[in-house]
PDB file with one MODEL, atoms N, CA, C and O in Angstrom:
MODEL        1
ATOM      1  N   UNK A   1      42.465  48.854  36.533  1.00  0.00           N
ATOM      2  CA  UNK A   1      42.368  49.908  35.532  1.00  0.00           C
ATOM      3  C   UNK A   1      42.061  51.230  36.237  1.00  0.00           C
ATOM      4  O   UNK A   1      41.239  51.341  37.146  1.00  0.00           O
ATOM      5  N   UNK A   2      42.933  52.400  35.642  1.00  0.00           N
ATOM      6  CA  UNK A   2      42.424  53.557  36.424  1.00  0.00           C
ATOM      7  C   UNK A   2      41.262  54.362  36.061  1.00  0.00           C
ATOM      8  O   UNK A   2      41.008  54.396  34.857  1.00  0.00           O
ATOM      9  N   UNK A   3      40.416  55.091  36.940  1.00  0.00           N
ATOM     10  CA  UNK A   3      39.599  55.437  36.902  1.00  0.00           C
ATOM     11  C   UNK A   3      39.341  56.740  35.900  1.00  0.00           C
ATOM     12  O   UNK A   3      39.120  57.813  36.462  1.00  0.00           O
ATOM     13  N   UNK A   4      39.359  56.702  34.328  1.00  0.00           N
ATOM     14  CA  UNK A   4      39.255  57.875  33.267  1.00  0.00           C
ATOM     15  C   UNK A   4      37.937  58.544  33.471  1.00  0.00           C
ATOM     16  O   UNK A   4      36.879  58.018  33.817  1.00  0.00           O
ATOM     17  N   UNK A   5      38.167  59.718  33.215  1.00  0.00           N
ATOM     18  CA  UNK A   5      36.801  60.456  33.138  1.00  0.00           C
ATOM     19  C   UNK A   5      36.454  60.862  32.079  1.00  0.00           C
ATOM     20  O   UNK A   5      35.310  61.314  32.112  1.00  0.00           O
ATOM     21  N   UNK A   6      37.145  60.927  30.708  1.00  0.00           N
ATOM     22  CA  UNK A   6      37.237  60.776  29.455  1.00  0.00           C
ATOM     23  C   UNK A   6      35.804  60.555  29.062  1.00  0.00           C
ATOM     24  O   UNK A   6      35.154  61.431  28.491  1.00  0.00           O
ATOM     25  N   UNK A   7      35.146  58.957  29.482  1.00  0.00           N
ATOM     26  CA  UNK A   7      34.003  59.136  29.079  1.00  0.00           C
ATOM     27  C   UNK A   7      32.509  60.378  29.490  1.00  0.00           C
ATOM     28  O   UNK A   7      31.488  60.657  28.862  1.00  0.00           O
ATOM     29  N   UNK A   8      33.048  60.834  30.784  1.00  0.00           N
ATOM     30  CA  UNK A   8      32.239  61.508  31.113  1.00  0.00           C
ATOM     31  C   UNK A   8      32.246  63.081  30.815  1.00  0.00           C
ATOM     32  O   UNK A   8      31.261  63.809  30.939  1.00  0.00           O
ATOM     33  N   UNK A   9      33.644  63.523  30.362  1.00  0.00           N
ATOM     34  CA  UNK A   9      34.111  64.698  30.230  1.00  0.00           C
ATOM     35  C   UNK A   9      32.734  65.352  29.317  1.00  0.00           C
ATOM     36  O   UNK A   9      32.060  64.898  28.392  1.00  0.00           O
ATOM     37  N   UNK A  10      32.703  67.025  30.319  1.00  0.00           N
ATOM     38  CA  UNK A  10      32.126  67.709  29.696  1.00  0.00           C
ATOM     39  C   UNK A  10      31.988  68.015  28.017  1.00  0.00           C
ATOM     40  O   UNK A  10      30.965  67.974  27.335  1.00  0.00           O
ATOM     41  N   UNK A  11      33.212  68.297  27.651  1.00  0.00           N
ATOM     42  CA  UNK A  11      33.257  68.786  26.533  1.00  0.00           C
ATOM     43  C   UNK A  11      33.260  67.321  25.376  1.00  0.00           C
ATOM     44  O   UNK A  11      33.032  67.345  24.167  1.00  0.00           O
ATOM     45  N   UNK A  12      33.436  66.700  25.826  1.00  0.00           N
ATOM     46  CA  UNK A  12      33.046  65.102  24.931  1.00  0.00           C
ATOM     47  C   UNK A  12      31.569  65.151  24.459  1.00  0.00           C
ATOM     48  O   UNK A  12      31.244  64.870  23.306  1.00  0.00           O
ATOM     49  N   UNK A  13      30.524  65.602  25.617  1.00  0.00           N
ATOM     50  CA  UNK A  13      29.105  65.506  25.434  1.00  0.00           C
ATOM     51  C   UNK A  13      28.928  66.419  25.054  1.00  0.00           C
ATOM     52  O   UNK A  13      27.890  66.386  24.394  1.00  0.00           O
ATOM     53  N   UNK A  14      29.680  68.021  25.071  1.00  0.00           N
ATOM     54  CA  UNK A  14      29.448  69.106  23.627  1.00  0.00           C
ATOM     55  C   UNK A  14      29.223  68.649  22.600  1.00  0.00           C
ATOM     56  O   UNK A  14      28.139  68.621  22.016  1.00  0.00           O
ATOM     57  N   UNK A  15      30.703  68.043  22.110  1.00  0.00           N
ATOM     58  CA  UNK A  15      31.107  67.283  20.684  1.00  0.00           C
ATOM     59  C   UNK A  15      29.816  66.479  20.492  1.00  0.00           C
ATOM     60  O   UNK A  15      29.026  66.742  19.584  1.00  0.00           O
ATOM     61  N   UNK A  16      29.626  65.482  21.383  1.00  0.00           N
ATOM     62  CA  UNK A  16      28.345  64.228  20.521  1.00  0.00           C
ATOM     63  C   UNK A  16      27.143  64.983  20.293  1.00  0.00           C
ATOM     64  O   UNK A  16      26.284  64.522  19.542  1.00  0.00           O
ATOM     65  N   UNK A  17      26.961  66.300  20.965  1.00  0.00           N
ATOM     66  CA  UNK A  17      25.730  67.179  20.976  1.00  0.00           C
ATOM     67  C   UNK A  17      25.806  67.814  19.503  1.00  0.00           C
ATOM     68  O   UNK A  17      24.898  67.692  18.681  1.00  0.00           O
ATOM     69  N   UNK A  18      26.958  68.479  19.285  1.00  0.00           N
ATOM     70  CA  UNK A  18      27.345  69.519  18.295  1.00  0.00           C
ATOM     71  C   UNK A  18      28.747  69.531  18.069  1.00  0.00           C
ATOM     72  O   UNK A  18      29.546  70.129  18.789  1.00  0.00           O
ATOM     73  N   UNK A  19      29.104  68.717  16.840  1.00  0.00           N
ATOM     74  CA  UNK A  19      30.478  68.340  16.755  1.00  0.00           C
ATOM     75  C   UNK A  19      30.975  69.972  16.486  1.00  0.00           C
ATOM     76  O   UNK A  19      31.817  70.549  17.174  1.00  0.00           O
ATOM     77  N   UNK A  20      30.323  70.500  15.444  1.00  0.00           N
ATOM     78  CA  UNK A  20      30.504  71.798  14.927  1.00  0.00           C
ATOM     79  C   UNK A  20      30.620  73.126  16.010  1.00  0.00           C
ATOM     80  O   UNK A  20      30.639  74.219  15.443  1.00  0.00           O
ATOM     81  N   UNK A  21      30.668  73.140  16.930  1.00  0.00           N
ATOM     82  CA  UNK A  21      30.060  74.216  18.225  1.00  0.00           C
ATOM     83  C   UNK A  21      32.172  74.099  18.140  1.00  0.00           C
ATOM     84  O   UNK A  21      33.062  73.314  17.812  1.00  0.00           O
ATOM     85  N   UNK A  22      31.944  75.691  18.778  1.00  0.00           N
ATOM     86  CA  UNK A  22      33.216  75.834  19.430  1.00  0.00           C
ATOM     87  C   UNK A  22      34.159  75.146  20.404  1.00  0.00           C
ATOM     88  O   UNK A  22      35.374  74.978  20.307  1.00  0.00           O
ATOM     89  N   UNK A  23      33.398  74.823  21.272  1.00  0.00           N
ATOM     90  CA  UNK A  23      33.597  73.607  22.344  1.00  0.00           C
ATOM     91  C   UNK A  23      33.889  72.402  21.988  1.00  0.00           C
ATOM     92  O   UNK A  23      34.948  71.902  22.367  1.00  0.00           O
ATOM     93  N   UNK A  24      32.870  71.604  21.073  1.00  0.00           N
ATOM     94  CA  UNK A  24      32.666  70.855  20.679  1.00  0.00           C
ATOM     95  C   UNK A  24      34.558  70.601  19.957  1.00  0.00           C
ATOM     96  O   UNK A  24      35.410  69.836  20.411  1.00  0.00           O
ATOM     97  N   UNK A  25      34.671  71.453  18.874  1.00  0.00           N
ATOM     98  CA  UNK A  25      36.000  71.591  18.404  1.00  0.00           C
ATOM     99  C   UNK A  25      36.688  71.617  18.968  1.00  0.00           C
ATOM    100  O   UNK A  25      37.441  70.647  18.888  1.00  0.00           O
ATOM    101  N   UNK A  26      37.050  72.727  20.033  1.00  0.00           N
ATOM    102  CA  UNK A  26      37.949  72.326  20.978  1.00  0.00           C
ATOM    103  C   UNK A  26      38.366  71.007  21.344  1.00  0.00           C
ATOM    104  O   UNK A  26      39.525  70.655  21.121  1.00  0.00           O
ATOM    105  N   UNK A  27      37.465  70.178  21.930  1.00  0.00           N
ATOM    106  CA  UNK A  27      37.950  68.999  22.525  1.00  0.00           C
ATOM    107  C   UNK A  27      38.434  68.287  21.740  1.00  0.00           C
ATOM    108  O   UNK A  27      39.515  67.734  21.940  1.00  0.00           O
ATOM    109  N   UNK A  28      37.490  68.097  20.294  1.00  0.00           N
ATOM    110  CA  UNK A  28      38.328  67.542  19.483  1.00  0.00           C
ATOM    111  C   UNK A  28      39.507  67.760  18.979  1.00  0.00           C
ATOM    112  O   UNK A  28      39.911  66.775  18.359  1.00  0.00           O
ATOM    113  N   UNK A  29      40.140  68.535  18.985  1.00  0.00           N
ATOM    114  CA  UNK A  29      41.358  69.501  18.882  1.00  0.00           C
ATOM    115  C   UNK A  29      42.383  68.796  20.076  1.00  0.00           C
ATOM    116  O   UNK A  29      43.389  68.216  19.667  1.00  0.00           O
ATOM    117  N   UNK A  30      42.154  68.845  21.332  1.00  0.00           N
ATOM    118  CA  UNK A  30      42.332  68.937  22.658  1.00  0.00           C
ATOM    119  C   UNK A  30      43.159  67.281  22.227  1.00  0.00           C
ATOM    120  O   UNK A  30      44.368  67.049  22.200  1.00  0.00           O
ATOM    121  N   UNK A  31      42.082  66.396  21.951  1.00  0.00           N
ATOM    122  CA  UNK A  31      42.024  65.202  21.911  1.00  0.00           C
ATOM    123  C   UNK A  31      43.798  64.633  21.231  1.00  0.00           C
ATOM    124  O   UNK A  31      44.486  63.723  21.694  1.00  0.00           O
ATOM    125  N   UNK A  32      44.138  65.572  19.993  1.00  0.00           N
ATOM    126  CA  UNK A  32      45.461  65.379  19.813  1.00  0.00           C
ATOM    127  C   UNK A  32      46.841  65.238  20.560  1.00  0.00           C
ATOM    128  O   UNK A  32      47.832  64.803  19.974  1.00  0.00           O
ATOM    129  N   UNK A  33      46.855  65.567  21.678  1.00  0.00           N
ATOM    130  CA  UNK A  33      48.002  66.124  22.526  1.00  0.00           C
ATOM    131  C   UNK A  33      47.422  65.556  24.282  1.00  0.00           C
ATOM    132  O   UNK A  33      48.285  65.370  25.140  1.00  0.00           O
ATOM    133  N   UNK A  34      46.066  65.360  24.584  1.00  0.00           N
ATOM    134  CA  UNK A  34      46.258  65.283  25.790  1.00  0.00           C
ATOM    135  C   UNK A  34      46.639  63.542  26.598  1.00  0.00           C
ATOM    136  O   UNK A  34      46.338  62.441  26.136  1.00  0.00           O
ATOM    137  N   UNK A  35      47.153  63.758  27.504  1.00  0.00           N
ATOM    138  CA  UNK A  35      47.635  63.089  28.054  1.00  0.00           C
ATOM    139  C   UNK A  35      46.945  62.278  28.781  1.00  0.00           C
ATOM    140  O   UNK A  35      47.509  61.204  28.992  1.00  0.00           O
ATOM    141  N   UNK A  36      45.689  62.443  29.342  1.00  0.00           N
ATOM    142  CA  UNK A  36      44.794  61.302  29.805  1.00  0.00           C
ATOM    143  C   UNK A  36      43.849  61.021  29.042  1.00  0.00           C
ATOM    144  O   UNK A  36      43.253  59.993  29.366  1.00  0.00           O
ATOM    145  N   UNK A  37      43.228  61.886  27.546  1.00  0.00           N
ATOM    146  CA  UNK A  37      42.842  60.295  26.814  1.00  0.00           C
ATOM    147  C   UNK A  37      43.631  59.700  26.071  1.00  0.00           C
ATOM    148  O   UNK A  37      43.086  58.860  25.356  1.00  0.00           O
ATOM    149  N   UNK A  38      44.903  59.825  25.939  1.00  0.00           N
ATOM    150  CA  UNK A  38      45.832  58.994  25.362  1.00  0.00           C
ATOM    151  C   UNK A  38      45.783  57.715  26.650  1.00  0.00           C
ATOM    152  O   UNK A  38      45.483  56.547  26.400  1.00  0.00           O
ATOM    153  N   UNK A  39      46.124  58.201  27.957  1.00  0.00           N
ATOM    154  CA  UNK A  39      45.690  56.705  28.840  1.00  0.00           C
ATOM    155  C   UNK A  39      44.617  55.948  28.545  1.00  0.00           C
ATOM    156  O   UNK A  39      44.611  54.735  28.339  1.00  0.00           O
ATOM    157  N   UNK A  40      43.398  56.953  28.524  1.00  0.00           N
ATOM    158  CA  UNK A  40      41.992  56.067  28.466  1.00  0.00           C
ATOM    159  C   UNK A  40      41.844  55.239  27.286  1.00  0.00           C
ATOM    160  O   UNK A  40      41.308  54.131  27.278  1.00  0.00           O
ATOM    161  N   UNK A  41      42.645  56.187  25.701  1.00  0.00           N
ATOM    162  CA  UNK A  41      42.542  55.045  24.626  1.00  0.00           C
ATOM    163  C   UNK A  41      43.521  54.136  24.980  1.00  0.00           C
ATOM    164  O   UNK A  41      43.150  53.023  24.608  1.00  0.00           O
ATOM    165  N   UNK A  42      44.330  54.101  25.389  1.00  0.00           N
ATOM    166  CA  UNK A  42      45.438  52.998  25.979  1.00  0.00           C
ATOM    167  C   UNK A  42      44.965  51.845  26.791  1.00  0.00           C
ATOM    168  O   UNK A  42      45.493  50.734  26.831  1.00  0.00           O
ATOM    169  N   UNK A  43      43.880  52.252  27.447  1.00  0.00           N
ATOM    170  CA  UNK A  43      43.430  51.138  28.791  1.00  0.00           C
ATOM    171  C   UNK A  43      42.238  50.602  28.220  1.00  0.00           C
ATOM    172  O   UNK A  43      41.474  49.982  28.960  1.00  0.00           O
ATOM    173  N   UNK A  44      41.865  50.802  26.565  1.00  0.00           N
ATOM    174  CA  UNK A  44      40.653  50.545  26.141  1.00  0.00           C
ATOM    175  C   UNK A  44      40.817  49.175  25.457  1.00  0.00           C
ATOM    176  O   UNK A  44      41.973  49.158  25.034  1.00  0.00           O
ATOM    177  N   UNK A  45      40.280  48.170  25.192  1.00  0.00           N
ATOM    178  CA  UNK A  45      40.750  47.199  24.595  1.00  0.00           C
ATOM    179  C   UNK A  45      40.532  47.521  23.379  1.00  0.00           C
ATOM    180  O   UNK A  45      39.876  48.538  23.156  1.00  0.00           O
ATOM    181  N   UNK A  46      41.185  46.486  21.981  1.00  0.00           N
ATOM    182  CA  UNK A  46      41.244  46.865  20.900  1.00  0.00           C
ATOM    183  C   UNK A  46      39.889  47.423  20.045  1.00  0.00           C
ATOM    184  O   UNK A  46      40.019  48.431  19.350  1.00  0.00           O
ATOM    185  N   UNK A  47      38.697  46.785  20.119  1.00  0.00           N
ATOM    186  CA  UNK A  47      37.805  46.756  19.592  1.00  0.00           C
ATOM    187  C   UNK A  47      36.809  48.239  19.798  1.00  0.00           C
ATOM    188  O   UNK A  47      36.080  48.951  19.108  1.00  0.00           O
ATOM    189  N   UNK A  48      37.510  48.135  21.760  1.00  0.00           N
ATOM    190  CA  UNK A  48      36.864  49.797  21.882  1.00  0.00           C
ATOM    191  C   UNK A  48      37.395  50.715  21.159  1.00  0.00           C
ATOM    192  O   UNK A  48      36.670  51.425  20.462  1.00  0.00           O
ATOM    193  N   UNK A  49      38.587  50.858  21.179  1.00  0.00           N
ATOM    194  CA  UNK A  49      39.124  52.091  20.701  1.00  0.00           C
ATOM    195  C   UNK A  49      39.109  51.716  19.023  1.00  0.00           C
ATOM    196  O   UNK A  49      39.388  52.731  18.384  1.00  0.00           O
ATOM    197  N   UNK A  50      38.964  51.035  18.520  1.00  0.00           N
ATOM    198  CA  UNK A  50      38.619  50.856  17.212  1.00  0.00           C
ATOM    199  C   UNK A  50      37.549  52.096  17.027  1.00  0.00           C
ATOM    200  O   UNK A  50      37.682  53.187  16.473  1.00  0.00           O
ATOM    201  N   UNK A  51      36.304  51.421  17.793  1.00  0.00           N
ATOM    202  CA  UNK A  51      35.310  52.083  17.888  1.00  0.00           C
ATOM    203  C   UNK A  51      35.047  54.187  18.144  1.00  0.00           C
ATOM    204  O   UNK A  51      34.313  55.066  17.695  1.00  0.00           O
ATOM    205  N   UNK A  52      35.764  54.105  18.765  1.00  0.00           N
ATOM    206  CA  UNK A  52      36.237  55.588  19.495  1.00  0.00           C
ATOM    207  C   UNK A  52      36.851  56.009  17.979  1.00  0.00           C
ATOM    208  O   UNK A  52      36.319  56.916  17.339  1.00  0.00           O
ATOM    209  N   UNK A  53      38.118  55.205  17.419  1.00  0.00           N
ATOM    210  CA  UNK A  53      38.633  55.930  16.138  1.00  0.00           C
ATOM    211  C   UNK A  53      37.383  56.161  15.250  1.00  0.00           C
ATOM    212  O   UNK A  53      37.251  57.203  14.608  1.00  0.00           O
ATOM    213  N   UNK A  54      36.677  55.388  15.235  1.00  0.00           N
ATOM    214  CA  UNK A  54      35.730  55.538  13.772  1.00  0.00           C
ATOM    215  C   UNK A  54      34.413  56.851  14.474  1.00  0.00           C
ATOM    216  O   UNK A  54      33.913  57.660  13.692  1.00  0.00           O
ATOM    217  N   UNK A  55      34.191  56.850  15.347  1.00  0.00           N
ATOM    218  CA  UNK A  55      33.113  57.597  16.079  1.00  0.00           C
ATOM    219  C   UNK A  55      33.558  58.779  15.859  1.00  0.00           C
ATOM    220  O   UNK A  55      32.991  59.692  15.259  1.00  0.00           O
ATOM    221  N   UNK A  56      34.406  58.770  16.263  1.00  0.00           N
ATOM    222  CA  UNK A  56      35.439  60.495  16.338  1.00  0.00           C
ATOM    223  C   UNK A  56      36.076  60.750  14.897  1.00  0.00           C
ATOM    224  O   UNK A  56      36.094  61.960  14.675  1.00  0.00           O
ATOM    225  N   UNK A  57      36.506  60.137  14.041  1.00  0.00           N
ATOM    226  CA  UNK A  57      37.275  59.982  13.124  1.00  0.00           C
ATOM    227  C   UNK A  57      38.504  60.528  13.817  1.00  0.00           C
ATOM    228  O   UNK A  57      38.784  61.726  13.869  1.00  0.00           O
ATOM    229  N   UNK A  58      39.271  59.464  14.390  1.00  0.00           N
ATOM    230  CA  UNK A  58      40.243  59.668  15.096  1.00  0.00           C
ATOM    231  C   UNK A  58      41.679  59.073  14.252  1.00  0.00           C
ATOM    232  O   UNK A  58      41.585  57.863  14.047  1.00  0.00           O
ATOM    233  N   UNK A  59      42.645  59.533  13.864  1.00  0.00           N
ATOM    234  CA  UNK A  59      43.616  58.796  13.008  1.00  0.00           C
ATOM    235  C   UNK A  59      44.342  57.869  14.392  1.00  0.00           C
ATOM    236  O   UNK A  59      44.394  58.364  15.518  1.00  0.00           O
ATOM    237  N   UNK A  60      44.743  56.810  14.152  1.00  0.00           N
ATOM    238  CA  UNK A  60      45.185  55.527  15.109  1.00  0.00           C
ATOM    239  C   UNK A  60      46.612  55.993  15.596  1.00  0.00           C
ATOM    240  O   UNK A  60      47.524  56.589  15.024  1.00  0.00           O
ATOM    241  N   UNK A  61      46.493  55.611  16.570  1.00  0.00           N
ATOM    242  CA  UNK A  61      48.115  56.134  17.577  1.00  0.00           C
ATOM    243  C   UNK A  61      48.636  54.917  17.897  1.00  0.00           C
ATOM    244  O   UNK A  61      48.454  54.284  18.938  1.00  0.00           O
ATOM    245  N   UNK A  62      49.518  54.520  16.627  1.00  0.00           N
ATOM    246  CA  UNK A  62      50.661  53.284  16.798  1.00  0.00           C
ATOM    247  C   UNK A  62      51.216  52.605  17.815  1.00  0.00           C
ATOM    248  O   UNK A  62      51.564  51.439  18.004  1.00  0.00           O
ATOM    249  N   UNK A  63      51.218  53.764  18.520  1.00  0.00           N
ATOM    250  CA  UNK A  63      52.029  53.715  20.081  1.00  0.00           C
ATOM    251  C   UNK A  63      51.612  53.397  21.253  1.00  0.00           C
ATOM    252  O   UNK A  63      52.196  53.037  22.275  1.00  0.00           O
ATOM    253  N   UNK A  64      50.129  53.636  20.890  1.00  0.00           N
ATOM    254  CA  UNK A  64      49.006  53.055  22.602  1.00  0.00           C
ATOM    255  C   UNK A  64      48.897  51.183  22.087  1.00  0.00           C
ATOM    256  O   UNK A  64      48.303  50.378  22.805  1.00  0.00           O
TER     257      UNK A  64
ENDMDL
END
């Protein structure tokens, strides 16, 4: 498995700090379109990224 930084990303720990903060939005924003956490939810097993959808209120990507 490759090595994501997803969990560690700065602006992730904005968001869990202050979903509402500019930053915070951003990433969540970010989160639509980018290309390595689409890997990291991809390399996550089902139950994680279950988890990640409901945490984030993330709508499910058919395709990972």
């Amino acid at each position: 498995m490759k090595n994501h930084h997803c969990p560690n990303y700065k602006f992730r720990k904005t968001y869990d700090k202050s979903p509402k903060s500019i930053l915070g939005r951003i990433w969540k924003w970010h989160t639509n379109f980018c290309p390595g956490w689409k890997a990291y939810t991809a390399s996550l097993n089902d139950t994680e990224r279950r988890e990640l959808e409901q945490r984030y209120n993330l709508k499910h990507d058919p395709s990972i």
